[in-house]
C-alpha positions in Angstrom: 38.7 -81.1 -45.1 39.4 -77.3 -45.6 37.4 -74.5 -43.8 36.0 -73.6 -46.9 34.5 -77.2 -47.9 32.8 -77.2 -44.8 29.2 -75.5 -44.0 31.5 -73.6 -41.7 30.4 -74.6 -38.0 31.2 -70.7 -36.7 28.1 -69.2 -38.6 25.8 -68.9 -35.7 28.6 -69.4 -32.9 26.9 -66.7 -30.6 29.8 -66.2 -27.7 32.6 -67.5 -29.9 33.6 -71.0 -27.8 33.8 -72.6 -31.4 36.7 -70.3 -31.8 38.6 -71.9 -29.2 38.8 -74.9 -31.0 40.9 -73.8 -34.0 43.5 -71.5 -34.9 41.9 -67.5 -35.0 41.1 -65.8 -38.7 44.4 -63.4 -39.8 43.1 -60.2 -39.3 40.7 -58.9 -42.0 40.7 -55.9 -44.1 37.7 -54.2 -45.1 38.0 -54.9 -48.6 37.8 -58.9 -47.6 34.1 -58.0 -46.9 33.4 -56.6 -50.2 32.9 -59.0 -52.7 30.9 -60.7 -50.5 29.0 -58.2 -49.2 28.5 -56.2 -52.8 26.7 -59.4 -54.3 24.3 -59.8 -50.8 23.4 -56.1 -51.5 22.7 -56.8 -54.8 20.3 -59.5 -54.3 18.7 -57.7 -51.5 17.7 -54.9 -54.0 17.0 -57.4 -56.2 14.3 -58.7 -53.8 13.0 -55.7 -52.5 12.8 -54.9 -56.3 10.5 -57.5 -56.8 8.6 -57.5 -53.6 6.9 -53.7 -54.5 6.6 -54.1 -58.2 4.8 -57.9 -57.7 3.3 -57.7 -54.2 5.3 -60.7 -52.8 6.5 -60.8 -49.7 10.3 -59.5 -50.0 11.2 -62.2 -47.4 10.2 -65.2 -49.9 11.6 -63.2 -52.5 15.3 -62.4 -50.7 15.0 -65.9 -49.9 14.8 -67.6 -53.2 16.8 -65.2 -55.3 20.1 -66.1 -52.3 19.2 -70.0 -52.8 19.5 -69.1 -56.5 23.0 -67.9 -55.6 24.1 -70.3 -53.2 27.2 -71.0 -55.7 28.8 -67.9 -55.2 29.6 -69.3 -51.6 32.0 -72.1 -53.1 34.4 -69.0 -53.8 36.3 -68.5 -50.4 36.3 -64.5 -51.2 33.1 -64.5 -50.1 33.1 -65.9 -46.9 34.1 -62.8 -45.0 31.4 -61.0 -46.1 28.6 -63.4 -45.9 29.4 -63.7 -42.3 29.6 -60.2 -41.7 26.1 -59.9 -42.7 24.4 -63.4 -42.1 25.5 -62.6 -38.1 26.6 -58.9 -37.7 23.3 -57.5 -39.8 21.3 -59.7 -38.3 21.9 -59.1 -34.3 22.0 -54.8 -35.3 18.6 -55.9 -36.9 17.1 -57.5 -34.1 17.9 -54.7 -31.7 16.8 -51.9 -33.8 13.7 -54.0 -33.9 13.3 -52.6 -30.2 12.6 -49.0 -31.5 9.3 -50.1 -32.0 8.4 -51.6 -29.1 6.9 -49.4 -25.7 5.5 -50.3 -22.7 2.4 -48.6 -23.1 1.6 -51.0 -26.2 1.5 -53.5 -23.6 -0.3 -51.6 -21.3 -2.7 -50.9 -24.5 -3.2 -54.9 -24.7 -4.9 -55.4 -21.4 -3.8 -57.9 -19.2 -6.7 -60.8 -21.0 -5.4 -60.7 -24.1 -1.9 -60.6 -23.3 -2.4 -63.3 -21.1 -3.9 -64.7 -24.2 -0.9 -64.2 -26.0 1.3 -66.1 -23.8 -0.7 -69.2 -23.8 -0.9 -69.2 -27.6 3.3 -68.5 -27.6 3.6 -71.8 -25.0 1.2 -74.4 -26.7 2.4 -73.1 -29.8 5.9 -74.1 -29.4 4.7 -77.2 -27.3 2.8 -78.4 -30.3 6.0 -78.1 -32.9 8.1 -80.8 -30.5 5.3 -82.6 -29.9 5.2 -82.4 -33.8 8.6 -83.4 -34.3 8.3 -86.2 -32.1 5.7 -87.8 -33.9 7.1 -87.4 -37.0 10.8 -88.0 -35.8 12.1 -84.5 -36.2 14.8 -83.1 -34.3 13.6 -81.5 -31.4 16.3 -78.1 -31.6 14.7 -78.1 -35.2 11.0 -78.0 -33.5 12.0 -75.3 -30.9 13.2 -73.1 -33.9 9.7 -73.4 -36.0 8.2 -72.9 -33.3 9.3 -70.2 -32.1 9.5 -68.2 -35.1 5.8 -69.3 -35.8 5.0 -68.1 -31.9 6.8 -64.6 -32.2 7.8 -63.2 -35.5 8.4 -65.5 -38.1 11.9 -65.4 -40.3 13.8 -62.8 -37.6 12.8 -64.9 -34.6 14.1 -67.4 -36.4 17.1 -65.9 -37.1 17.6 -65.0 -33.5 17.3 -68.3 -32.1 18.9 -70.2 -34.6 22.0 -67.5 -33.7 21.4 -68.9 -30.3 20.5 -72.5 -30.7 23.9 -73.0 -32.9 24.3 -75.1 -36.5 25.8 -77.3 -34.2 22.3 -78.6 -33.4 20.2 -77.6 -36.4 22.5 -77.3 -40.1 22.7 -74.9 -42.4 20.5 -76.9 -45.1 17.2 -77.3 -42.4 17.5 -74.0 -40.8 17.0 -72.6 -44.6 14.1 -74.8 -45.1 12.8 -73.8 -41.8 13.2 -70.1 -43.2 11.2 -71.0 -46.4 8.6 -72.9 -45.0 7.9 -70.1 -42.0 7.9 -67.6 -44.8 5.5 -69.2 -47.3 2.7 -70.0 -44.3 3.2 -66.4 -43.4 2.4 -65.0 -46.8 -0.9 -67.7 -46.8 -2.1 -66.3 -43.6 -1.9 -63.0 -44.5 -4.1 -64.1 -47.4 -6.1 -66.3 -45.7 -7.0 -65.3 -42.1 -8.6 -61.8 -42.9 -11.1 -64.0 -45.6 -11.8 -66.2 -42.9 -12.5 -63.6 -40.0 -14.9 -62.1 -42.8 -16.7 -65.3 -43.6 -17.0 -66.3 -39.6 -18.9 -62.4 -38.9 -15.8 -61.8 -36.7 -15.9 -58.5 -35.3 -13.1 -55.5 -36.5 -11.4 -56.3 -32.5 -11.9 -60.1 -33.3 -10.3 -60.2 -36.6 -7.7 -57.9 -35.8 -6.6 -60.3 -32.7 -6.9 -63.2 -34.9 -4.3 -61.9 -37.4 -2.1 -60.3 -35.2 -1.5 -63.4 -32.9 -1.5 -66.2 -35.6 0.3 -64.5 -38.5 4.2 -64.8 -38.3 5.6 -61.7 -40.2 5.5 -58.5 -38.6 4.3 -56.5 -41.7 2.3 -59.4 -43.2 0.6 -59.3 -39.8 0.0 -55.9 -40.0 -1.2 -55.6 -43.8 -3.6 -58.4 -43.6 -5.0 -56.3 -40.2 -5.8 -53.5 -42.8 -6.7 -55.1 -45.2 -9.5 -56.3 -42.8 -10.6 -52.7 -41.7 -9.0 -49.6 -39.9 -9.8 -50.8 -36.7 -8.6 -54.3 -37.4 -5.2 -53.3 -38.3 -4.7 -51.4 -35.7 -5.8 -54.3 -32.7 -3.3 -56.2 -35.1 -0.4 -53.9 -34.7 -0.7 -54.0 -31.4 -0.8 -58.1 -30.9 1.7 -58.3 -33.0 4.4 -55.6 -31.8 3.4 -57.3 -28.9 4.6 -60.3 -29.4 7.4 -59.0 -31.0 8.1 -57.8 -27.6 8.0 -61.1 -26.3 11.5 -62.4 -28.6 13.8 -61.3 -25.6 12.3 -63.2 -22.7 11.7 -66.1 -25.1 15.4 -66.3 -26.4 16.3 -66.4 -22.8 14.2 -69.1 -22.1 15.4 -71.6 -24.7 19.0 -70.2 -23.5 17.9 -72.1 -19.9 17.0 -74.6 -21.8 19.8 -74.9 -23.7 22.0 -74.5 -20.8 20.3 -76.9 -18.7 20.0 -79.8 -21.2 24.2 -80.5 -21.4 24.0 -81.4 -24.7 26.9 -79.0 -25.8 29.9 -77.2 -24.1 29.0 -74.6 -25.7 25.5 -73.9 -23.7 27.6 -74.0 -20.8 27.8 -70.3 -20.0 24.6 -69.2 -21.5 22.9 -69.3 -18.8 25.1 -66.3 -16.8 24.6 -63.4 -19.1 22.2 -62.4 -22.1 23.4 -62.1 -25.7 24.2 -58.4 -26.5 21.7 -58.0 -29.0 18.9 -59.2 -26.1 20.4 -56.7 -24.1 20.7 -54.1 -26.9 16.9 -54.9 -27.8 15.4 -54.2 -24.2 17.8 -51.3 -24.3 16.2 -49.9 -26.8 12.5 -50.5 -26.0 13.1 -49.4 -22.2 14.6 -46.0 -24.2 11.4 -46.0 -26.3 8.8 -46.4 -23.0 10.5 -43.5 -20.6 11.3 -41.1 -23.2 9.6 -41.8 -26.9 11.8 -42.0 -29.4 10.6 -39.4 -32.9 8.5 -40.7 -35.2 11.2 -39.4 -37.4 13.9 -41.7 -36.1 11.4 -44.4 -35.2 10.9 -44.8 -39.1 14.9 -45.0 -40.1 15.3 -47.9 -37.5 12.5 -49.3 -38.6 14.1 -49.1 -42.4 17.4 -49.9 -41.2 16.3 -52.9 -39.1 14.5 -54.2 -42.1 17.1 -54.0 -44.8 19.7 -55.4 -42.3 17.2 -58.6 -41.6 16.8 -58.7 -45.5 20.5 -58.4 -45.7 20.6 -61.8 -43.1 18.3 -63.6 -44.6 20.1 -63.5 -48.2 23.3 -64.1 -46.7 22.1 -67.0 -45.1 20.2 -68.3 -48.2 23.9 -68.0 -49.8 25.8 -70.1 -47.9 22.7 -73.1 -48.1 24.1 -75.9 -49.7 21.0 -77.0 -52.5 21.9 -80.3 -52.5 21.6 -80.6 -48.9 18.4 -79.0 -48.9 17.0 -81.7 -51.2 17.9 -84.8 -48.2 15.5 -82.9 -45.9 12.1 -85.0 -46.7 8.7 -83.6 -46.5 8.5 -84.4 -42.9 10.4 -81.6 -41.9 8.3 -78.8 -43.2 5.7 -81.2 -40.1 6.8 -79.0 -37.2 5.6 -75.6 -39.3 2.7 -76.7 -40.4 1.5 -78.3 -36.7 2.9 -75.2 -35.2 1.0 -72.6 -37.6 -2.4 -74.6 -37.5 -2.2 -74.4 -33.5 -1.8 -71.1 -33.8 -4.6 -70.1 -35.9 -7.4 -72.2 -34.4 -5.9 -71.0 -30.6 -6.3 -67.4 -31.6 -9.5 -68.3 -33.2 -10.6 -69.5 -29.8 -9.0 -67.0 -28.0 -10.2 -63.6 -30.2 -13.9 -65.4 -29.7 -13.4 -64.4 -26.2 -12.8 -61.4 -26.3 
């Protein structure tokens, strides 16, 4: 079987052992990027398009529109450019993510609720294996729900699927993974401020509710306001907070991964951090000494979200449909244990406070 016919094993290869194993790419030109780049960057726009003249989350809607074009990635000109973006986009993303993060909003917590926070991150992920073990899931496929329902939703999941490998979890459930993290994350931004409003929840309450249980940074932060003033801006904090909390999590399933043997190619994980874990505490410990302008605060925050849109389409691209449709309802069973643990643990927690 060609390179081409396959769901190409080196798509989330994060130190490159997998290239060990077969013969090196010839040397690209940059116009072997282009086509497919050009038609990810078209159905990014597309998306974002979409997402702020109908209100839906531009996730769901990058998402669905790259399923819808999953065909183009039968065409081997494409390949160079989906990688480009599904891995190279994706880990510039992540770190840029960093300019937003400062040790004062940590500070600004208070040691209770970030304590909080780290006990809803734990039993969270906790309660996706335990999930996937009673519903005979894959447990690498339970570690990546939940931990993108514990941190940040679809880019936590895209950084730990770049570390965990498709190896372990395949192209076709890491997708579904991506949709069904994506489609709670729009309900809970719908939901949870409703709720907090119907339970008397104070604007502090509500605001820690929503920014510890719902996944997506800005659905997080726009169901805070839609709350109150106040709400949102307890929920920016929690959240950016817990955003915070990607880098020592990714090394921590890297331990894990290293530890459990399974692979040759966790082998070495364990002796030095990814670069873009490196580049995103980089960039936050740049942020907390001396603070980055608002000014360029704002273009990495653009540029880290059109480069995680950019991922996510790319990735949705080279999903193969048909495996999609083998996946079974019981594998949506680690997102939906994970994001019910999370709201009724918040819940508990923000009645605490």
């Amino acid at each position: 079987m060609q390179a081409s016919e396959r769901s190409w094993p080196m798509a989330a290869d994060l130190y490159g052992e997998l290239l060990l194993e077969q013969a090196p790419p010839a040397r690209r030109r940059v116009r072997d990027y282009l086509p497919g780049a050009s038609v990810t960057a078209i159905a990014a726009l597309a998306a974002a398009w979409l997402a702020d003249h109908y209100a839906a989350p531009i996730v769901l809607m990058g998402l669905l529109i790259g399923l819808s074009l999953s065909f183009l990635s039968q065409d081997r000109r494409t390949h160079a450019g989906l990688d480009l973006l599904s891995q190279t986009a994706l880990r510039i993303g992540i770190v840029l993510v960093g300019a937003r993060i400062t040790a004062a909003q940590l500070a600004e917590l208070g040691p209770l609720p970030f304590a909080l926070l780290l006990l809803i991150m734990g039993a969270v992920i906790g309660a996706a294996l335990i999930g996937a073990r009673l519903f005979r899931q894959d447990s690498h496929a339970a570690l990546l729900a939940g931990g993108a329902t514990a941190i940040c939703g679809a880019s936590a999941a895209l950084a730990l699927w770049s570390l965990i490998g498709d190896r372990r979890v395949d192209q076709a459930r890491f997708t579904l993974t991506l949709v069904g993290i994506t489609v709670a994350s729009a309900l809970a931004m719908t939901l949870y401020p409703v709720l907090a409003a119907q339970m008397g929840l104070s604007d502090t309450q509500a605001g820690f509710l929503i920014g510890a249980s719902v996944h997506d940074v800005a659905q997080a932060i726009g169901g805070g306001f839609s709350f109150s003033q106040k709400a949102g801006e307890v929920a920016t904090i929690v959240k950016l907070t817990r955003v915070a909390l990607l880098a020592p999590m990714l090394m921590l399933v890297a331990l894990w991964l290293g530890r459990g043997g399974a692979a040759q190619a966790t082998r070495r994980i364990p002796l030095r951090l990814p670069w873009f874990i490196t580049g995103f505490l980089a960039l936050a410990a740049i942020n907390s000494l001396v603070p980055i302008p608002a000014s360029a605060q704002h273009a990495a925050n653009g540029a880290a979200q059109a480069l995680l849109l950019l991922a996510i389409v790319a990735t949705a691209m080279k999903a193969r449909l048909a495996l999609l449709l083998d996946q079974g309802w019981r594998s949506f069973a680690p997102i939906i244990v994970a994001t019910l643990t999370s709201f009724l643990l918040s819940l508990a927690a923000a009645a605490s406070l």
